[in-house]
Residue, then its C-alpha position, 0 to 999 in steps of 0.5 A: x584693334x584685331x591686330x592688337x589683340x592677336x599680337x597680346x594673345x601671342x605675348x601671353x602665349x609666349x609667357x606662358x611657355x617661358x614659365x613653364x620651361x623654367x619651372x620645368x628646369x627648376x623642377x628637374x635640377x631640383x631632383x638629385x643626379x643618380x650617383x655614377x656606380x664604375x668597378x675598378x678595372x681587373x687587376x691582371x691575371x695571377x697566373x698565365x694558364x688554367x694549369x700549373x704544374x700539377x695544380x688547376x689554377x683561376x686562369x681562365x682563357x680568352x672567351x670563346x677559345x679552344x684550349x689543347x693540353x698534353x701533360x706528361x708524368x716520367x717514371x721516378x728517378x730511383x733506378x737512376x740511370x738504368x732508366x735513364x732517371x725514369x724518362x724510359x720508365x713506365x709515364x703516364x700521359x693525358x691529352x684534353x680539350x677546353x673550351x672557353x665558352x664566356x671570361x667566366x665559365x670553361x669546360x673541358x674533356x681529357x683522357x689519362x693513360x693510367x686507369x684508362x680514366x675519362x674526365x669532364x671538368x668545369x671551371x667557373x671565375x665567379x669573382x675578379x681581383x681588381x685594381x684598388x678593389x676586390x683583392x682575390x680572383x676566387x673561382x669553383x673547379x670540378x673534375x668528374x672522372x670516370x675509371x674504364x679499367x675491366x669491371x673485374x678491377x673493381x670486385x664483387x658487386x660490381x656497379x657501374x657508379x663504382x668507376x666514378x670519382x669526383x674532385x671539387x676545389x675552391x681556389x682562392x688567387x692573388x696577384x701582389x705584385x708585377x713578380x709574385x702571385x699566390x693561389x690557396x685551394x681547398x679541395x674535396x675528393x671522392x671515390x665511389x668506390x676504393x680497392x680495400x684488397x691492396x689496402x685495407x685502410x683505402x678511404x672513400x674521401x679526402x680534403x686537401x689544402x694547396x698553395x701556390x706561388x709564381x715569381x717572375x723571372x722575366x716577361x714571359x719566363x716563372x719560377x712556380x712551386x707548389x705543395x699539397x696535404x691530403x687529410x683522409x676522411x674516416x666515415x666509419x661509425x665504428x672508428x668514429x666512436x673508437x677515435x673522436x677526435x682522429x676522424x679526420x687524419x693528415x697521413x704520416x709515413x704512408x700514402x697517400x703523400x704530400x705532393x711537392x712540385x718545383x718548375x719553370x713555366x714559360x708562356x706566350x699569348x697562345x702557349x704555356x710550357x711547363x718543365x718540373x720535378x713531382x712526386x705524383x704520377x698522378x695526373x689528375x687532381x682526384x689521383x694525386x690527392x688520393x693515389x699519391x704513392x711517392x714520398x718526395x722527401x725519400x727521393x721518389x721523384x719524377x720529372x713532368x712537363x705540361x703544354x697548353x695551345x690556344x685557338x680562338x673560334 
């Protein structure tokens, strides 16, 4: 009789345990699955390197990578071949160092000939182009440069603040297909302090648009051209209540000039070269916008060639 009872207890034991598995398994396939979120993978880079030309672009080196750039600026070719087309004229040189600190965000310190400027600049890739996704990779740009001419360069009431200038752009790039990629900025630039004694009309502050194009001519050759528009900005209340409707001005035959750039860019997975005609000798975004003296439809031409070298840490 004991053993009966034992073997039913076991029976109903085992009951039990069967209905509640089954209840629990009802109860858990009667609660929704949570819908499975995947981005669309990155669509390719629209540009091979961070620097085209005279244009930063959305490229962003490899996480954790050391970047050397030299970038170099001729003189103009008026003297023709008595300078020989401005290669033994007077150049302007820069010499900088990124670094890549994640796929997002990189950081980079340079010196430029001309001016003696001294800059720090930061690039930030906030959002990606996609494949069948988000069309654009969009990413912020800013240089910080610091002019370390003689104070006397910069007349009375000397500050050391008046050796700033500060240059913010917006870029906004698209990759359309395996041959053709674009890039739009929209920039702003400023100067702590202008010289008004070679020019009067000198303003602290400009915008600029820029478009860029890149057609592929081969796996690891471009043809790229660029153009840039300054519009110089007049803060003065005095012209403001003079002209309106004028406070904000695309400069027509006089500087600072539009800048044109056609070259050819040749990259691998470590190198980027450019070789191209300009009109800036400018090397810095905030020069060119501000500082460009050469009319590239008058023949005030200069040849310029950039180099990027890439070490991973």
């Amino acid at each position: 009789m004991h053993t009966m009872i034992s073997s039913m207890k076991k029976i109903l034991l085992g009951l039990v345990l069967l209905v509640s598995g089954m209840g629990y398994s009802f109860a858990q396939d009667s609660i929704p699955a949570e819908p499975v979120v995947t981005q669309k993978p990155l669509a390719k880079a629209a540009f091979e390197s961070g620097i085209c030309m005279d244009n930063i672009t959305v490229a962003m080196p490899p996480a954790k990578t050391l970047e050397f750039v030299l970038q170099h600026r001729f003189g103009t070719i008026q003297n023709g071949w008595s300078d020989l087309a401005g290669i033994w004229g007077v150049s302007n040189i820069r010499l900088g160092l990124n670094f890549t600190v994640n796929k997002n965000v990189m950081v980079g310190l340079g010196t430029t000939k001309n001016n003696r400027l001294q800059d720090l600049q930061v690039k930030y890739t906030f959002l990606h182009q996609r494949k069948e996704g988000f069309p654009l990779t969009i990413a912020y740009y800013l240089d910080v440069s610091l002019n370390a001419l003689d104070k006397d360069k910069f007349g009375t009431n000397y500050k050391f603040v008046d050796r700033f200038a500060y240059y913010n752009e917006f870029l906004f790039a698209r990759r359309f297909n395996n041959m053709f990629s674009a890039q739009l900025g929209i920039s702003y630039t400023h100067f702590n302090k202008v010289d008004r004694s070679v020019d009067s009309t000198a303003k602290n502050d400009a915008l600029a648009i820029s478009l860029l194009v890149r057609a592929k001519i081969s796996p690891q050759s471009s043809i790229v051209l660029a153009y840039q528009q300054p519009i110089i900005i007049n803060y003065d209340p005095a012209f403001i209540v003079r002209s309106p409707d004028n406070w904000m001005e695309i400069p027509k035959n006089k500087a600072p000039y539009a800048n044109i750039s056609l070259g050819w860019e040749l990259s691998t997975s470590t190198h980027t070269f450019h070789v191209f005609m300009t009109a800036a000798q400018g090397i810095l975004p905030s020069e060119i916008v501000m500082h460009n003296t050469n009319n590239f439809f008058n023949g005030y031409i200069l040849l310029g060639f950039n180099l990027t070298r890439l070490w991973s840490l």
